[in-house]
N, C-alpha and C positions, 0 to 999 in steps of 0.2 A: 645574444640575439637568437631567436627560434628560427633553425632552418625548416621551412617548407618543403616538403615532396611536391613536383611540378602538379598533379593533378589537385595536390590540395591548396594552391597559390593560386589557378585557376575558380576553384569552387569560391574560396575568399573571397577572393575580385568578386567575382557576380553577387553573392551575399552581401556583400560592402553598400555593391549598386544600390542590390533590389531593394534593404529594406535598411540603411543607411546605419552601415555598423563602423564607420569608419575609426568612431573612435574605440572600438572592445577592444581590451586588451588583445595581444597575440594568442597568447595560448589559449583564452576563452574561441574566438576567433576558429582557433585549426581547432577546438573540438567539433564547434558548430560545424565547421564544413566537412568534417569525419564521419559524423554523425550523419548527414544529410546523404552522402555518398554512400555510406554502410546501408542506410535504411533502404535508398532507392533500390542496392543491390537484393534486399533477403528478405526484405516486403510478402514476396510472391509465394514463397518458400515455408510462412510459417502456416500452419493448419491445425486445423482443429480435429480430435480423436474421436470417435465414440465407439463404444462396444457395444448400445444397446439397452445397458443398465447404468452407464455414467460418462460423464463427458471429461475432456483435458485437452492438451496441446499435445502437436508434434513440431519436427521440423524435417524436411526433403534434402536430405544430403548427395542426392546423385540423379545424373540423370534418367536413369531407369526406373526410378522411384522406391528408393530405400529411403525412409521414416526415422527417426531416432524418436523416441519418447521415454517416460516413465515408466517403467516395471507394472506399478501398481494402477497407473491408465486402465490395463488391458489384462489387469491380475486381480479383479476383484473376485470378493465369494460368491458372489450369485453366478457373476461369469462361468462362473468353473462347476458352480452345480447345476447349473441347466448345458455345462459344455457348449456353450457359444462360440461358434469360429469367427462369425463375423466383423468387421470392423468396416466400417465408413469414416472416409477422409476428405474433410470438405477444406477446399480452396478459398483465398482472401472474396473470390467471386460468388460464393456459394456453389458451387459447381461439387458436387459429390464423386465420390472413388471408391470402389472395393478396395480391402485389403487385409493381407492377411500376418498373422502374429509370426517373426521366424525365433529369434531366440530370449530369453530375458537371466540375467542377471539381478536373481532378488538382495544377494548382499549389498549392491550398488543402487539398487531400484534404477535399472536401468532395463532397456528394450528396443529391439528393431523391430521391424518390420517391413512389409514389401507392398504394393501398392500394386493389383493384380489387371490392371486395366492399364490400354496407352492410354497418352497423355491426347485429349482430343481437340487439342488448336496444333498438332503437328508439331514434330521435334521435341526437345527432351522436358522432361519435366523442371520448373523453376526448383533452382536447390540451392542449397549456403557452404559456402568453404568450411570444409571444418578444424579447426585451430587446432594446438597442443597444451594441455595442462602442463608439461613441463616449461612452455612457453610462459605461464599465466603466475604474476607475483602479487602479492599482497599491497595493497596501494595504488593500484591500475584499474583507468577506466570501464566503465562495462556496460551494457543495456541490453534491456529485457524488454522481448515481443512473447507475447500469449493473448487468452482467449480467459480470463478471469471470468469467473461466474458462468463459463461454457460459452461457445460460438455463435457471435449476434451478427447477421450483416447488414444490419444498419451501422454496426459499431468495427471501424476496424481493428487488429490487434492493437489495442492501446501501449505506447512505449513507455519503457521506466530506465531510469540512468541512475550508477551508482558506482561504488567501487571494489573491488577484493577485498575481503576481511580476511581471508585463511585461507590457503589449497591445500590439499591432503592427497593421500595418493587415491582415492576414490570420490571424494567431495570438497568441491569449493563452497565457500560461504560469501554471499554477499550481503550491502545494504539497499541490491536493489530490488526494489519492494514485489512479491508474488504474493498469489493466495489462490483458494480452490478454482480450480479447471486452467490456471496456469499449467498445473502439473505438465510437465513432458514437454512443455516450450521452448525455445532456447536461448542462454547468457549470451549474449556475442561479447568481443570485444570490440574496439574503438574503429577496428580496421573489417567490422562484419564477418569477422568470422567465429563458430561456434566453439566456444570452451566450456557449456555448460549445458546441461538439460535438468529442468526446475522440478524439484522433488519435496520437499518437505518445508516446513515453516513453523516459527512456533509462536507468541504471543507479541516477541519483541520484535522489534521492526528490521533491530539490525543480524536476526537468522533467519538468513534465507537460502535456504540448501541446496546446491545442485547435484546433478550425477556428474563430475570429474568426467571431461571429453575424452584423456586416453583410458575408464574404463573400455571405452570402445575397440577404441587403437588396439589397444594387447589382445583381447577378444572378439575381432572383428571374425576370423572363421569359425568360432563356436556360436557365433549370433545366427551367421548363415548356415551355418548344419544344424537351427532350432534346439539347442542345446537349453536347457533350463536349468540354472542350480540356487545355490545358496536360499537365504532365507531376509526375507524383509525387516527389520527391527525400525521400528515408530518409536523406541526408545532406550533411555541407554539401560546397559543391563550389570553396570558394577561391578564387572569384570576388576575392573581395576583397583578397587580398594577390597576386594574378595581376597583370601588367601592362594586364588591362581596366579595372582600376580604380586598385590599386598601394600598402593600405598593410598592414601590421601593426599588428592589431589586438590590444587588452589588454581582455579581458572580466572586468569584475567585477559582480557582482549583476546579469546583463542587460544592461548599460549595454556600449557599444564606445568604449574610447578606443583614440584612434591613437599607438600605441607608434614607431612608425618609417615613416618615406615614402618609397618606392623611387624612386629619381632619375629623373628625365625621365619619370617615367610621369605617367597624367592627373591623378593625386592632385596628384604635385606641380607641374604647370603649371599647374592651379587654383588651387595657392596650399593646398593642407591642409597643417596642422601634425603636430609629436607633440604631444601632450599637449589635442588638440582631441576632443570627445565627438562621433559621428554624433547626429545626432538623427532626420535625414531625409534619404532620396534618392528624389531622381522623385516626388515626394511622397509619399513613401510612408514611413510608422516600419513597425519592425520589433522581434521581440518578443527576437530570439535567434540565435544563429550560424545556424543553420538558414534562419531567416527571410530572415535578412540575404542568403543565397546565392539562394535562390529570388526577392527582387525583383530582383539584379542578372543573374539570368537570362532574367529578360521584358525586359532592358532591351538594345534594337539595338545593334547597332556601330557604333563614332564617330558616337552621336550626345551632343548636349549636352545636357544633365539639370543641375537646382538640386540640392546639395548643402549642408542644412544642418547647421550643426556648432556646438558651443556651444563657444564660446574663452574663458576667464575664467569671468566673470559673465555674458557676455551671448550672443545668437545674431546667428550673420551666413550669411548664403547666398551661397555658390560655384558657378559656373558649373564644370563638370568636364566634358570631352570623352571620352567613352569609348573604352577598344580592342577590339582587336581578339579575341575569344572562340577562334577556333582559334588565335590566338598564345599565347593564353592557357594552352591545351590543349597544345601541344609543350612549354610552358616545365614545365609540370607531370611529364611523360612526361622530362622531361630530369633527369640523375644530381642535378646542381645543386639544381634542385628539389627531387627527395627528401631532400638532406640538411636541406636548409630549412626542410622539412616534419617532419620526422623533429624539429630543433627544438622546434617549435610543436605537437607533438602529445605531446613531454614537459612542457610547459608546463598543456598539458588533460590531462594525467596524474597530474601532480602536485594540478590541480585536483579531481579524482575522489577520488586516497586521501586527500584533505581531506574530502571531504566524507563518503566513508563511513566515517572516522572517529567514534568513541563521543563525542567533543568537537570535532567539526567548529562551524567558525564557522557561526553563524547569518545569514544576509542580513536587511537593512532592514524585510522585508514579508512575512518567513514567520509562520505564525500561532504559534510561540512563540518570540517576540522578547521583550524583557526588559518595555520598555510594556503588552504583552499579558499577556503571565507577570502582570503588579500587580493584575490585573484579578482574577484567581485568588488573592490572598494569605489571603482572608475562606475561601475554598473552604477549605485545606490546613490553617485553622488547628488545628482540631480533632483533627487526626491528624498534626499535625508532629511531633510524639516517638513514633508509632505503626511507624514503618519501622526498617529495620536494611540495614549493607550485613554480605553474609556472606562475609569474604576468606580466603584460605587463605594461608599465607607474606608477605603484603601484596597478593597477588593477587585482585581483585574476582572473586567464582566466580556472584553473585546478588545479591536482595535477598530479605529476608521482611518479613514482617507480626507485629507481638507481638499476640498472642491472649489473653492474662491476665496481672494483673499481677505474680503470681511468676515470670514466668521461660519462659512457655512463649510458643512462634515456630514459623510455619508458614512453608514455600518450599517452591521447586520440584526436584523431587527428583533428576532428571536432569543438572542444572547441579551436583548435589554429590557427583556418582558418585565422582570422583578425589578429594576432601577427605584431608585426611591429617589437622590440626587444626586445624577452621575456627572461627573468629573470629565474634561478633557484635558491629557496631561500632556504637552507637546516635547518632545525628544530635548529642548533647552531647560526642561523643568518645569516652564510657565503652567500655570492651572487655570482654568475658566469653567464655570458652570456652563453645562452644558440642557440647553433646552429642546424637547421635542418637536419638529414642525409637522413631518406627516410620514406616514409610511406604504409604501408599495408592498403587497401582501403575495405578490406574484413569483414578484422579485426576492421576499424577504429584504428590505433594503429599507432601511430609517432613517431619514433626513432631522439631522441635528443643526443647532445652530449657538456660537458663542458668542460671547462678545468683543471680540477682537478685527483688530483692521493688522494689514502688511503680511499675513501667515501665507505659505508658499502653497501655491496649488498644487496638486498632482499634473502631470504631463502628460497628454495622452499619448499612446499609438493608435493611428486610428485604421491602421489595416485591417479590414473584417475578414483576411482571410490567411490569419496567423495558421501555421501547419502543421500536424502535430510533429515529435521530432524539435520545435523551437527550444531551445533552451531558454531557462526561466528562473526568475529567484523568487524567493520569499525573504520580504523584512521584519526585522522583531519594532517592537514598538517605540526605539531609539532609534529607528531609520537606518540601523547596518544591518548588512547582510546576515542571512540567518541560515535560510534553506535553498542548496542549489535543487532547482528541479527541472521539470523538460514539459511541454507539452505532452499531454498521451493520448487526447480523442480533440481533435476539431472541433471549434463551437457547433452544438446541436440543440435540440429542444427534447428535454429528457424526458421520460416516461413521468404520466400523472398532470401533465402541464395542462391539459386539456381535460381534465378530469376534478369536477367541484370536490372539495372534501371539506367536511363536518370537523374531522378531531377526532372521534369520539368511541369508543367500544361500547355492543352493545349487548343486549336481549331482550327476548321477550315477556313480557306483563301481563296484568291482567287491563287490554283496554287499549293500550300503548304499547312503545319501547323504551325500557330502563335504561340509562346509562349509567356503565361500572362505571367507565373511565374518561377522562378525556386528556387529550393532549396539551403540554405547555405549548403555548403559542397558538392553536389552534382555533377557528374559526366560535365552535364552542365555548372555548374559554375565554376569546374574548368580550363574546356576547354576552358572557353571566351565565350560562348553563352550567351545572355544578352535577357531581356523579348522585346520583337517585332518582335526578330528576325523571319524569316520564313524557315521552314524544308523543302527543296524541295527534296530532295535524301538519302537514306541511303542505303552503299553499292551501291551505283550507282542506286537503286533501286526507283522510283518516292514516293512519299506519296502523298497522297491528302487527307485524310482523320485521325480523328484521332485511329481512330481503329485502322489503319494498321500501323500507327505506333508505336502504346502501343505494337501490335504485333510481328512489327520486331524488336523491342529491347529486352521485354520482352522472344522473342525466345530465344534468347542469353544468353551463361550464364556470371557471372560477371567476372570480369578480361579482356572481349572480347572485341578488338579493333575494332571502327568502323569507318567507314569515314562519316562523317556529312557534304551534299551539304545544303546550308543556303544562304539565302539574306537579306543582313541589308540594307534599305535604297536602294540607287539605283546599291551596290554591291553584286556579289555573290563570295562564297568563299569557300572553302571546308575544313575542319578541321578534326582530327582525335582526337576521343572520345576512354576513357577507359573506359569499365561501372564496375559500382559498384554493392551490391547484394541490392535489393530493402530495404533499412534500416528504412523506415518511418513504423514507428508500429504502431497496429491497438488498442494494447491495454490501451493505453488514455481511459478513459471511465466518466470523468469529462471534463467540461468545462476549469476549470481551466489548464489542461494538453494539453490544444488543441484550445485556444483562441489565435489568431495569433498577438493578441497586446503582449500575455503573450510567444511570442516563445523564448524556449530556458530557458526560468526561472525554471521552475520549470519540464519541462521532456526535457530531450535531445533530437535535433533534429536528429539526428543518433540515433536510438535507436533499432534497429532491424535485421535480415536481417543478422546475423552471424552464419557461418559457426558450431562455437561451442559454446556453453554461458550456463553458469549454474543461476538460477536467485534465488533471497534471497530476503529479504523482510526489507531490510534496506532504511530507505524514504532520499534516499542522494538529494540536491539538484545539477544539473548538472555541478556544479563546482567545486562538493565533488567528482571528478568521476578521473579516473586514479592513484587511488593509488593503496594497494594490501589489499584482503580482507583477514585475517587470521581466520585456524583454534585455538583450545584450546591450539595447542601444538606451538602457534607463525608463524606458518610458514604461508606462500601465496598461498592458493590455486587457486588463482585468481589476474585478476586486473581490480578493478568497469570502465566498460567501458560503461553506461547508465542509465538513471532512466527511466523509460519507461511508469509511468502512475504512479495510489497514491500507490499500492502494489508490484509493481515490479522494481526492477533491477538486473542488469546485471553486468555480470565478466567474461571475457576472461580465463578459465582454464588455468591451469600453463603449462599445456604442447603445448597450443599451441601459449601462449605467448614465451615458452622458442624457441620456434618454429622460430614465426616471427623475436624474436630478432635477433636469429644467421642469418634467410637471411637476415636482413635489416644492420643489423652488416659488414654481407661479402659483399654489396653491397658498404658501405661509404668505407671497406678496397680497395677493386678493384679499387674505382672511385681514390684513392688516388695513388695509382702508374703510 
């Protein structure tokens, strides 16, 4: 049985009350109330950075107003060649602060700061306990507050929950999800206190880099006497398989085993194996390739350093003489080298299209590992017959949600634009053709209909004022559990909702506006406007330019019928256009989410632009999208209608799905009499 801490046997009870969890498991249970009590605490605390030329996160560790952030926040190159001291610290409230840089730590990418002004609501500034890395193990809950894509105060820090992947003596790794202007925000753990400050990230979902909280701890009076050393590295530098050290290494889940040992280098007059794990050098662990280049870069030339390494079962420490670093550096520079390299970086290639794989393996301590998934079984029972996956030819195109039990099925409309005869395939197997009745273009949301009687409907929750912080899951298209995730931003109405949009790319002509391009799904395309075409009228009104005609659409708001005069070729024609709310999001902030070889893969081309959407922090990819996402107590608060970038998606709130269903509902009953 799980013992309770009194104040978290309290928070349960009320949660229990308020939003009737009485059956969640226990431990799901004391996370939710952790979680709820950590966030009420550090809420206040977390802030947004800027210097002027770029924005990130902080967090307020005292109350005098000491700052923790990123190194490279308030280290960039423009900062430094125009010498800018300033910094502003804006508050969850918008409420702005001077302040000023004291020390930075570039080998950690870490940095303080001080905050030069009182605090002006009287008494100390709101600040976060700050934890111990040596406290912090691999396997253990965590969540992350920041300012993604820079500080909105419409929007507040949106939360992300996840767990330890690796601690190092400098850098923790998690899988809970950051990206730009995160930078310098902080990991807490379960109990709100800070173990982490967000640094670095790369394509996969499960590197997410922080600065290691006792970088701080050991360094805390070199921050305060403005001290600056070390040097930044964005990547690793190969130190390790270089003749300064001398092995190749085989990275699985974080962990380094030594695949091969280069002869006569220091590895092997040490005596290191293949098949030995590092654990430690210079005493130092490490979280990650990264990690691992950056300690063997503070480490001198030829000198001798303990090397421990686990052989078997057990550990044994190695004396290893280092080399030389510029030998290091020619052998790199050298043909040989590159092919070597060239190797070894198809080996991390291979690792990557694993991972951003739709069935990428899972590692040991991501938080939906199959242990953790059991935890959630009580969650999904109640809507395990409630999903569908929706295929085209055998090809998965979605998921939807069954809305009643004769036959009717809601998804996302975008993902079924190409459908030729799609398939609903229910978690027992059963198949039904599935027919279109109508679609909501606001919503993006597609009303299907099969032909079956007795299928289980979804369940709602009908609370409209689900808080971010809720924990949440995502189901696979079998109705088990898939993706634990959390609320991160309160239902809202997202930028674009109120804004008509076309589809379409454009320029100017002789006469009109050409179109290169247009969007799938897009109001254009589904009108029959095709790329060449030329806009010579809207509303009878001329265009010549494309200004005026981002203008006259964008004036409009969506649903608004307009008449589109156009010439293909040597005809002209006029067609009547419905516009939609501007759905292409801004918040992509990788390549990968915005490379138009890659559209549609990995973020939904629909992704924005909705009238109401509450967004969570589940990395679905876009064909994981139209099911329903549950709270603890099983039921739908939602249904995933986007992935929108590597931190965000989206879910249509239940009340305005239950919304759309019944018009789209009385629309296929009407059209049938």
């Amino acid at each position: 049985m799980i013992q309770f801490h009194a104040g978290v046997v309290v928070a349960v009870l009320f949660l229990t009350q308020a939003i009737g969890l009485a059956d969640v498991p226990p431990v799901l249970a004391e996370r939710q109330a952790q979680l709820d009590e950590s966030l009420r605490k550090v809420r206040g605390a977390v802030v947004g950075v800027s210097d002027g030329f770029g924005v990130g996160s902080g967090v307020v560790v005292s109350a005098d107003g000491i700052v923790l952030t990123a190194a490279h926040v308030v280290d960039s190159g423009r900062r430094r060649r125009f010498r800018s001291e300033g910094i502003t610290i804006t508050f969850p409230d918008g409420s702005e602060y001077s302040a000023k840089v004291l020390g930075k730590n570039r080998d950690s990418d870490a940095a303080m700061l001080k905050i030069t002004e009182s605090w002006r609501n009287s008494g100390p500034f709101p600040h976060a306990e700050l934890g111990k890395t040596t406290d912090t193990v691999a396997g253990q809950w965590c969540f992350a507050l920041g300012h993604p894509n820079g500080f909105q105060k419409d929007r507040p820090a949106p939360v992300r929950i996840g767990r330890i992947l690796s601690v190092g003596h400098r850098t923790v790794v998690s899988d809970c999800s950051i990206v730009l202007g995160d930078s310098g925000g902080p990991l807490f753990d379960m109990n709100g206190r800070v173990i982490g400050i967000h640094s670095m990230i790369t394509s996969l979902i499960i590197e997410n880099r922080h600065v290691a909280i006792d970088c701080f701890h050991r360094d805390w009076s070199r921050f305060e006497a403005a001290e600056v050393w070390g040097e930044l590295r964005a990547f690793d530098n190969r130190l390790a398989e270089s003749s300064f050290f001398g092995v190749g290494l085989k990275w699985k889940d974080f962990v380094a085993q030594v695949g091969s040992v280069v002869p006569e280098s220091p590895a092997d007059v040490a005596g290191l194996r293949p098949g030995d794990t590092l654990l430690r050098i210079n005493g130092e662990s490490f979280a990650d390739r990264l990690d691992l280049g950056t300690l063997l870069a503070s480490v001198d030339d030829e000198k001798e350093i303990p090397v421990v390494v686990r052989r078997e079962d057990t550990e044994a420490e190695l004396k290893l003489i280092t080399g030389s670093k510029e030998e290091a550096e020619e052998e790199r520079e050298s043909r040989r080298d590159r092919m070597e390299r060239a190797g070894i970086d198809r080996e991390r290639e291979e690792e990557i299209q694993d991972q951003l794989s739709i069935g990428r393996r899972i590692g040991p301590n991501e938080k939906r590992t199959s242990d953790q998934l059991k935890d959630y079984e009580p969650v999904v029972e109640p809507s395990r017959n409630s999903v569908v996956a929706i295929r085209d030819g055998g090809l998965l195109l979605c998921m939807g949600t069954i809305m009643s039990s004769d036959g009717y099925i809601i998804t996302k409309a975008n993902e079924m634009r190409d459908a030729i005869e799609p398939e609903c395939i229910l978690p027992d197997g059963r198949r039904f053709t599935a027919r279109e009745v109508a679609t909501d273009y606001s919503y993006d949301l597609m009303l299907l209909k099969v032909d079956a009687t007795g299928l289980n409907p979804i369940e709602w929750n009908d609370n409209p004022n689900i808080p971010a912080g809720s924990l949440t899951l995502v189901q696979d298209s079998r109705g088990n559990a898939m993706i634990p995730s959390v609320v991160s931003v309160e239902v809202r109405s997202l930028e674009g909702a109120s804004t008509g949009f076309l589809g379409v790319t454009l320029n100017r002509t002789e006469g009109g506006v050409r179109l290169t391009d247009t969007i799938p799904g897009g109001a254009a395309e589904r009108s029959g406007l095709k790329v060449g075409d030329v806009v010579l009228s809207i509303d009878g009104e001329d265009v010549a330019t494309e200004e005026q005609m981002i203008q006259k659409v964008s004036g409009r708001k969506p649903g608004t019928k307009i008449a589109v005069r156009y010439r293909r070729e040597d005809s002209i024609k006029t067609i009547e256009v419905i516009l939609t709310p501007k759905f292409v999001s801004r918040d992509a902030s990788l390549e990968l989410y915005t490379d138009p070889d890659l559209e549609g893969q990995f973020a939904s081309i629909n992704s924005g632009g909705y009238p109401e959407a509450l967004q969570h922090d589940a990395d679905l990819f876009p064909k994981q999208c139209g099911g329903p996402l549950l709270t603890l107590d099983g039921k739908a608060i939602g249904i995933n209608i986007a992935r929108s970038g590597r931190v965000s998606s989206y879910a249509i709130p239940a009340r305005s799905v239950q919304k759309v269903f019944d018009e789209l509902k009385a629309q296929d009953q009407k059209n049938a009499l």
